[in-house]
C-alpha positions as CSV (number, residue, x, y, z in Angstrom):
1,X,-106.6,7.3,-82.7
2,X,-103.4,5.5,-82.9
3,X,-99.9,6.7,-82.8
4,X,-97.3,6.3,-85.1
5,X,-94.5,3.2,-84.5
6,X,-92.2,4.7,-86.8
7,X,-90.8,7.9,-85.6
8,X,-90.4,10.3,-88.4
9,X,-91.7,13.6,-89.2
10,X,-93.7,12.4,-92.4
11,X,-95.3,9.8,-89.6
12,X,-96.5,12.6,-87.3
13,X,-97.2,14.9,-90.0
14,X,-99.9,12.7,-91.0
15,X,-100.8,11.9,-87.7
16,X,-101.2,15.4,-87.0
17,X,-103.9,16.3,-90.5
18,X,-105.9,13.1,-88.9
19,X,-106.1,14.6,-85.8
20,X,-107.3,17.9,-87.4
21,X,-109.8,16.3,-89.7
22,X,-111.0,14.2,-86.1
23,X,-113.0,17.0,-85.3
24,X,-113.8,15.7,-81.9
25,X,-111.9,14.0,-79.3
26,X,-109.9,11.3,-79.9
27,X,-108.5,9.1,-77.1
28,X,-104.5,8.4,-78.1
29,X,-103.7,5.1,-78.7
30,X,-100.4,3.5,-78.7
31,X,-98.1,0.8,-79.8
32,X,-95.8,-1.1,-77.7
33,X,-92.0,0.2,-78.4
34,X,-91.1,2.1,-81.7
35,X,-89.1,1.2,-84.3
36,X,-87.2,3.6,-87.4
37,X,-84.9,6.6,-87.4
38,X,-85.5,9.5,-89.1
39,X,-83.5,12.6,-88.2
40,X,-86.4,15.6,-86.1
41,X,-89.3,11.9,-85.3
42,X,-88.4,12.5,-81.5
43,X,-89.3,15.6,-81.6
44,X,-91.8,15.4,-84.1
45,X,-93.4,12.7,-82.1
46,X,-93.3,14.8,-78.9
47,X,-95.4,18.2,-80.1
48,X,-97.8,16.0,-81.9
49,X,-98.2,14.4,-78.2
50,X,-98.3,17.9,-77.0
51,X,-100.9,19.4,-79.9
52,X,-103.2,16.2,-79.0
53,X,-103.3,17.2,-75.3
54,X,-103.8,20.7,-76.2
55,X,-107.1,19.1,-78.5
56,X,-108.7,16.9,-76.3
57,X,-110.8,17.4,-73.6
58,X,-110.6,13.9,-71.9
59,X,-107.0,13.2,-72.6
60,X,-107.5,9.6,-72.4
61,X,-104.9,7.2,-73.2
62,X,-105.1,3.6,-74.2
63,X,-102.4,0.9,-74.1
64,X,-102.1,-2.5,-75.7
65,X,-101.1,-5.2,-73.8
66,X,-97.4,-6.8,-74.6
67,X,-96.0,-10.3,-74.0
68,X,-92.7,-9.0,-75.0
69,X,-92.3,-5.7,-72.2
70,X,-93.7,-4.2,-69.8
71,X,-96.2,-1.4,-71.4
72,X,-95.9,0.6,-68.6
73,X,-92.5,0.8,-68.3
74,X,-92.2,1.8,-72.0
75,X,-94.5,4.4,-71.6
76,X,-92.0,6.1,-68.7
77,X,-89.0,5.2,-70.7
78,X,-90.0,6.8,-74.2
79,X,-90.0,10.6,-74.3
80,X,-93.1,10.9,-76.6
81,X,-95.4,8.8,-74.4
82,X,-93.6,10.0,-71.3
83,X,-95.2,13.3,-72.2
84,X,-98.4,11.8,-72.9
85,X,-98.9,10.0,-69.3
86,X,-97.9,13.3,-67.7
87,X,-100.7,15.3,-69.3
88,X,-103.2,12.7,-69.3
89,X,-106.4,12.6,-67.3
90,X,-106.6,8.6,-67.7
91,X,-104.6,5.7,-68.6
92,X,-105.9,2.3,-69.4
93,X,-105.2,-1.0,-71.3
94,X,-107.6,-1.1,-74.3
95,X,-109.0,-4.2,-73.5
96,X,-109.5,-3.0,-69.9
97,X,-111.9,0.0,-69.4
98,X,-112.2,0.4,-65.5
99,X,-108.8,-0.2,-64.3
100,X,-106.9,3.5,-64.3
101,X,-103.4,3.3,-64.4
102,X,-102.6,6.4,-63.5
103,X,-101.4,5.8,-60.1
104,X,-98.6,3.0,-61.1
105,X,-97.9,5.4,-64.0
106,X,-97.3,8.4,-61.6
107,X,-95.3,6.3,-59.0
108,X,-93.1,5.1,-61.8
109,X,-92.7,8.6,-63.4
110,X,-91.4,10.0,-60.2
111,X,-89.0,7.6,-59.7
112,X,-88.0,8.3,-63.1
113,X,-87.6,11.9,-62.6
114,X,-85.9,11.5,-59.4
115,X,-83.1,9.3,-60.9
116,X,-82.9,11.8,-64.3
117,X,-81.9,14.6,-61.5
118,X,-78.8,12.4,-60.0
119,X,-77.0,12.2,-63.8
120,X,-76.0,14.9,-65.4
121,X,-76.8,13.2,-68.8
122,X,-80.4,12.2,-67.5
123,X,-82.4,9.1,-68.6
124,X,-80.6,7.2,-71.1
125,X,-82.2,4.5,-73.2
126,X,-79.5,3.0,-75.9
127,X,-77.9,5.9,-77.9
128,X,-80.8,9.0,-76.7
129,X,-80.2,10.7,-73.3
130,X,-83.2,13.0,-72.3
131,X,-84.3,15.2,-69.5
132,X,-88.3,15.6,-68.7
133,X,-89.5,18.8,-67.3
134,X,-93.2,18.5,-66.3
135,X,-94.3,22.4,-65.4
136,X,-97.4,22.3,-64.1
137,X,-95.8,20.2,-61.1
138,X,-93.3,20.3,-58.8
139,X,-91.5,18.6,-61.4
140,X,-90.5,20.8,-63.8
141,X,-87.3,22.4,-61.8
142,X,-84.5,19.7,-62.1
143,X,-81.3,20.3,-59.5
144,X,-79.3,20.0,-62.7
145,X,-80.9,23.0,-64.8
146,X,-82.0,25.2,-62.0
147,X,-81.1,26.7,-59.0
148,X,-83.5,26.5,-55.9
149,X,-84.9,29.7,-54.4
150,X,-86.3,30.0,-51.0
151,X,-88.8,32.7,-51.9
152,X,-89.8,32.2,-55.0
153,X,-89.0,29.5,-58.6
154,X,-85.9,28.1,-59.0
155,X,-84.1,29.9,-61.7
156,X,-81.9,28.7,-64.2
157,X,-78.2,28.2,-63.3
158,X,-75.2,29.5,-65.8
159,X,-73.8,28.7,-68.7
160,X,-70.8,26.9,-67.3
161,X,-73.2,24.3,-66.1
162,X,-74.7,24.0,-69.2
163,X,-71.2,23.4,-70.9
164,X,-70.9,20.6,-68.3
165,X,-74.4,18.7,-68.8
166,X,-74.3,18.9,-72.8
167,X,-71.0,17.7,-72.7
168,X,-72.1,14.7,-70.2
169,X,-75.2,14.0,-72.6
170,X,-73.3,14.1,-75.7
171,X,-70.6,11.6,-74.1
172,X,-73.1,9.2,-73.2
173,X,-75.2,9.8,-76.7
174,X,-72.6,9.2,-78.7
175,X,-71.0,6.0,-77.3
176,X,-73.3,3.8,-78.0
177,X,-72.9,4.2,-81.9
178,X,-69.5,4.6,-81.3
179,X,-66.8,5.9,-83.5
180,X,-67.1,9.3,-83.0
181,X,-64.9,12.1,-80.8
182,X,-66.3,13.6,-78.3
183,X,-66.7,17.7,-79.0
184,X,-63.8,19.4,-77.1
185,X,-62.8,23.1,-76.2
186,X,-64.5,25.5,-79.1
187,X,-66.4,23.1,-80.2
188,X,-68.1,22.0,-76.7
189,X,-68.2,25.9,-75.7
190,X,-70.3,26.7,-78.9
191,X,-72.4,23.4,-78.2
192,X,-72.8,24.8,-74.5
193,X,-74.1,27.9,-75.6
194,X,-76.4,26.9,-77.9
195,X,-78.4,24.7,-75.1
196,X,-77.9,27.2,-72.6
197,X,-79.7,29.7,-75.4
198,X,-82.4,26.9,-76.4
199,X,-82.9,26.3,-72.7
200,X,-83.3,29.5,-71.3
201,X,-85.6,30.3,-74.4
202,X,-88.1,27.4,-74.0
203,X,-87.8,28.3,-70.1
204,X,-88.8,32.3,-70.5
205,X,-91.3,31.3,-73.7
206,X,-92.4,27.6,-73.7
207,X,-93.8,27.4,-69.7
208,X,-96.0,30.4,-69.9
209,X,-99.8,31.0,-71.2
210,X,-100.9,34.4,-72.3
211,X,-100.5,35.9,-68.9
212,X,-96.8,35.9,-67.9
213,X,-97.3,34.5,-65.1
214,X,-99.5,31.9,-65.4
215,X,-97.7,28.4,-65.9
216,X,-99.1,26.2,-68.3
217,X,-101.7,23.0,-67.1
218,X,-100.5,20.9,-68.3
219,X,-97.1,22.2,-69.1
220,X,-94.3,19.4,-70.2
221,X,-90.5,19.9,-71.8
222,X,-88.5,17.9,-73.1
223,X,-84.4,18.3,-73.9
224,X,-82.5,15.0,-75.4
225,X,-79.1,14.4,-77.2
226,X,-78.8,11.1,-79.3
227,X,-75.2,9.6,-81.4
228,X,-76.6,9.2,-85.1
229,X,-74.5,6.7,-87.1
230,X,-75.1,6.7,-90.6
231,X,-72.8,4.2,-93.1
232,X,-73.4,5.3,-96.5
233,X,-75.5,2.7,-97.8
234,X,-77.8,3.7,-94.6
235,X,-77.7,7.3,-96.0
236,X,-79.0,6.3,-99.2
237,X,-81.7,4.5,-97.8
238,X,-83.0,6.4,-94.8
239,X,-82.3,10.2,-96.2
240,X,-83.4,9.3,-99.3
241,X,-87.6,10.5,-97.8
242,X,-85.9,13.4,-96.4
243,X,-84.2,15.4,-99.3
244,X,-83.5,18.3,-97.0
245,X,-80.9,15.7,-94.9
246,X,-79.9,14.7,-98.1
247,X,-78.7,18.1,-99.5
248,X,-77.3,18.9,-95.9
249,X,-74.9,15.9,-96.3
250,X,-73.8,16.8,-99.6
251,X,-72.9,20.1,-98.4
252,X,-71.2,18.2,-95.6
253,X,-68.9,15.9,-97.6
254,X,-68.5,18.7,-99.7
255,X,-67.2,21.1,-97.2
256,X,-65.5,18.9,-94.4
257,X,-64.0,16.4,-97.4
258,X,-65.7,13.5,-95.9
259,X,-66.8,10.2,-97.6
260,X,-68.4,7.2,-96.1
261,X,-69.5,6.6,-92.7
262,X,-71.0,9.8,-91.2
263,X,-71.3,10.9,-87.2
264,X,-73.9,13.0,-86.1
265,X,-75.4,14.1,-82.3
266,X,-79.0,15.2,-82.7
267,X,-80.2,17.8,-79.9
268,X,-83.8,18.4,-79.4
269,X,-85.4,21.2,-77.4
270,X,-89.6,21.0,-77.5
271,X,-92.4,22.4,-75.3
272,X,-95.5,22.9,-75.3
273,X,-96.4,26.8,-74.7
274,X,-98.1,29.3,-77.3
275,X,-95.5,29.0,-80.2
276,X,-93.2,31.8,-81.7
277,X,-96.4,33.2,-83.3
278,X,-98.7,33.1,-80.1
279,X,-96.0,33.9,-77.4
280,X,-95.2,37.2,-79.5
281,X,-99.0,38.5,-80.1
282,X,-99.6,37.7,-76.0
283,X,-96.5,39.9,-75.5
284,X,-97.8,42.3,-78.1
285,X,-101.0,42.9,-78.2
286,X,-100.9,45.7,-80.5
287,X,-99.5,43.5,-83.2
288,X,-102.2,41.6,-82.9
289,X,-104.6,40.2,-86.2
290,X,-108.1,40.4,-85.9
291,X,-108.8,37.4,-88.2
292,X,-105.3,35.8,-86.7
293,X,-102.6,36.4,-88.9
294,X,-101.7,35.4,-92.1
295,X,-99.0,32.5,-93.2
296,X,-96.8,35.2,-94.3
297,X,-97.3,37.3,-91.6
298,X,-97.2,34.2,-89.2
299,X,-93.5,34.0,-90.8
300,X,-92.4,37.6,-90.1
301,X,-93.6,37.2,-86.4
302,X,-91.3,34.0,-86.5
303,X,-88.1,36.7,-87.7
304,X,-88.9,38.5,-85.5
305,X,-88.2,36.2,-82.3
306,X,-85.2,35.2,-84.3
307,X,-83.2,38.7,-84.6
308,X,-84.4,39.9,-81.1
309,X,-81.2,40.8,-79.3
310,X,-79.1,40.7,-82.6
311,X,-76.7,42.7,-82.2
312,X,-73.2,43.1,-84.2
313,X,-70.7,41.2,-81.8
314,X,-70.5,37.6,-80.7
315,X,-69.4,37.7,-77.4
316,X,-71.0,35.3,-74.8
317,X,-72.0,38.3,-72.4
318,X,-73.3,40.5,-75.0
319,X,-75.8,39.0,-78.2
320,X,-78.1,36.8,-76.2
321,X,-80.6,35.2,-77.6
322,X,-81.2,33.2,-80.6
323,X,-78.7,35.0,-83.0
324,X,-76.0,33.2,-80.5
325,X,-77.5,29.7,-81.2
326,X,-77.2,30.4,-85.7
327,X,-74.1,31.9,-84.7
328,X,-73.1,29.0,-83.2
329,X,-73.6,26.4,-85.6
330,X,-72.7,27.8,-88.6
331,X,-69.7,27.2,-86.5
332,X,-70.1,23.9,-86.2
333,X,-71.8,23.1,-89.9
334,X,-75.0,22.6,-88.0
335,X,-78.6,21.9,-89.2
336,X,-81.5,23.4,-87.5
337,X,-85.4,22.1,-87.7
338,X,-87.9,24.0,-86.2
339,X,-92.0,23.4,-86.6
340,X,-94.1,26.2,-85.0
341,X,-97.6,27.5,-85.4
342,X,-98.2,26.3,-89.3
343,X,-94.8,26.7,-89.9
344,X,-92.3,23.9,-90.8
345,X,-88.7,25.9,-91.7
346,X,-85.5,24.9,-91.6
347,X,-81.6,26.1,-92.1
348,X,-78.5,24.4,-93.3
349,X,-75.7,26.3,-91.7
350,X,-73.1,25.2,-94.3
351,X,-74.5,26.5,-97.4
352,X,-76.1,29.8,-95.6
353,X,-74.3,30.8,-92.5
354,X,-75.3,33.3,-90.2
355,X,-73.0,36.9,-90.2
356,X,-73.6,39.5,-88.4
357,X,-77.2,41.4,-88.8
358,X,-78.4,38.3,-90.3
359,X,-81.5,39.0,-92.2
360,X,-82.8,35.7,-90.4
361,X,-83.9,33.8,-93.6
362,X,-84.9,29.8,-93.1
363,X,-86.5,27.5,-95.6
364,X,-89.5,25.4,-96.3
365,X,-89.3,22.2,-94.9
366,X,-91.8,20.6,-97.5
367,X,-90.5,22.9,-100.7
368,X,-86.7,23.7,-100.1
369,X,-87.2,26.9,-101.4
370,X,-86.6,29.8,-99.4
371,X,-89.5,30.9,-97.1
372,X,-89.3,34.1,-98.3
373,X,-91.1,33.4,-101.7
374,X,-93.1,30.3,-100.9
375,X,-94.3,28.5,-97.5
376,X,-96.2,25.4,-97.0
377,X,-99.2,25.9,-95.0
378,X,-99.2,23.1,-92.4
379,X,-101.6,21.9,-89.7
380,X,-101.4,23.7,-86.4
381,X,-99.2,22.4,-83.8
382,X,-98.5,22.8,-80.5
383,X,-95.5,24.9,-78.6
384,X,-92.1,24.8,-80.4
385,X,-90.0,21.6,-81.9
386,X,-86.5,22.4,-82.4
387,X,-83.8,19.7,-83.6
388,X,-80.3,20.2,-84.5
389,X,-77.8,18.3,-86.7
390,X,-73.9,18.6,-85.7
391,X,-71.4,16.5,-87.9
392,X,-68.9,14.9,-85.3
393,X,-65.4,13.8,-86.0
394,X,-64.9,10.2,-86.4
395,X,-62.0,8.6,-84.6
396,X,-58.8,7.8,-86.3
């Protein structure tokens, strides 16, 4: 089955209902390089990666030769196939069916994750800076993210640090599009909790089957930052198939006063565990369905994970937890994606910020109607995608 060029979430979307109507294994076939921006396609790209692996029993991966780069090298360099290669069983040029590259893949990939652990803003290809974490190796712990333990996992480190490697990502993300300010004090502290929160979420929820302490085989993360320039004749065009970006940069302009060129830094947090909905009936097996549960009841599960913790204070050592990361960007006029389970919701924290025993409302990706009254029902993923929108401040 082939694999999308153009990153977007309609792309992968559709990817993901062929994969569904497959109904048998499919070996994954890709094109050399990408091309297109559309704001949540990384991460959009990366579960449907992650719900293929979690489909297929062979995992078999097929590349097409390339005059133009070295395929190998693109598929250790681009976080969607990156994923791929670590959770495949084979790896082979389509025109080539005995030669498995597996080994040169693995060689390169190390190297790869070595180099990640020596910069605080990772891998960095153009304007996207991006960690890998592959679980089900020794991979998944990297020296800037966790703390080594003689007797048992690394855990994570603290916040602080998590301030220090945002800010380094962001940096590095955004100066390639140029013309945007870096985030500085309030801003950078509510950035650094909100991927300290994200983290330590996908770390608790995203590395684990239904057994606590089982690690997921194979188990892969992925974290990346990336400078979004958009002029406004490039809004008109490229927002234009995504009316939910659209009304998020209204509300923008109309809030902030701005006209024109527009700065953004996208975050993305994915991985490949049981989802909000199957992380919370493994954890409670009393709330369990019988038949599995229902869209609606699907959502409320969803809430659920969202307001655990709330509490009525902001304080970084009190109201861990997810209610930290709306609380932060409505702070920042943030925008938050999130596909789960069946679910595609989303929140603009401009026209519906969080307060304090937030009732934890999102919206339909597909309707842009409150989730509430009406959902989409949408092919089953795997794990949890979450991107994030923050406006930056363009430079004098």
């Amino acid at each position: 089955m082939d694999f999308p060029k153009s990153l977007s979430v309609e792309a992968c979307e559709k990817f993901l209902n062929d994969l569904e109507a497959a109904k048998s294994d499919v070996s994954l076939q890709f094109p050399v390089g990408t091309k297109g921006y559309a704001f949540g396609g990384l991460a959009s790209a990366i579960q449907a990666v992650n719900t293929w692996v979690r489909s297929s029993e062979t995992r078999r991966i097929e590349l097409r030769k390339s005059d133009a780069s070295d395929v190998v090298d693109d598929l250790i360099a681009r976080p969607h196939k990156f994923v791929a290669a670590m959770s495949s069983r084979s790896i082979v040029m389509n025109d080539s069916q005995d030669s498995d590259l597996r080994p040169l893949v693995n060689s390169k990939a190390r190297q790869a994750i070595h180099a990640q652990s020596q910069h605080q803003y990772g891998q960095q290809r153009g304007g996207l800076c991006w960690f890998g974490f592959v679980d089900h190796s020794s991979k998944g712990f990297d020296q800037n993210f966790y703390i080594k333990k003689t007797d048992k996992n690394p855990e994570p480190r603290q916040p602080e640090q998590f301030k220090t490697i945002i800010k380094s990502m962001t940096e590095k993300a955004i100066s390639v599009p140029g013309g945007a300010k870096a985030p500085e004090h309030e801003a950078l502290d509510h950035l650094g909790r909100i991927f300290y929160e994200l983290f330590l979420n996908t770390h608790e929820h995203g590395t684990k089957g239904k057994l606590r302490h089982e690690w997921l085989k194979p188990g892969v993360r992925i974290i990346y930052a990336q400078g979004i320039n958009l002029s406004e004749a490039g809004t008109k065009g490229i927002i234009s198939q995504q009316p939910v970006l659209s009304d998020y940069v209204q509300s923008i302009e109309s809030k902030l006063n701005v006209q024109g060129s527009r700065r953004f830094l996208e975050l993305g947090i994915i991985d490949s565990g049981l989802g909000y909905c199957g992380r919370w009936q493994a954890d409670h097996p009393l709330d369990n369905f019988s038949d599995g549960p229902s869209l609606d009841a699907e959502y409320e599960t969803f809430k659920k994970c969202f307001k655990f913790r709330q509490t009525s204070t902001s304080e970084d050592n009190k109201g861990n937890g997810l209610p930290v990361v709306m609380d932060r960007l409505t702070r920042l006029n943030g925008l938050m994606r999130i596909r789960s389970g069946r679910l595609s919701v989303y929140r603009d924290f401009v026209t519906s910020p969080y307060s304090d025993q937030d009732s934890c409302v999102f919206f339909d990706w597909l309707k842009r109607t409150s989730a509430e009254q009406d959902l989409s029902r949408m092919t089953h993923v795997a794990g949890v995608a979450i991107s994030l929108l923050i406006p930056l401040e363009a430079k004098s």
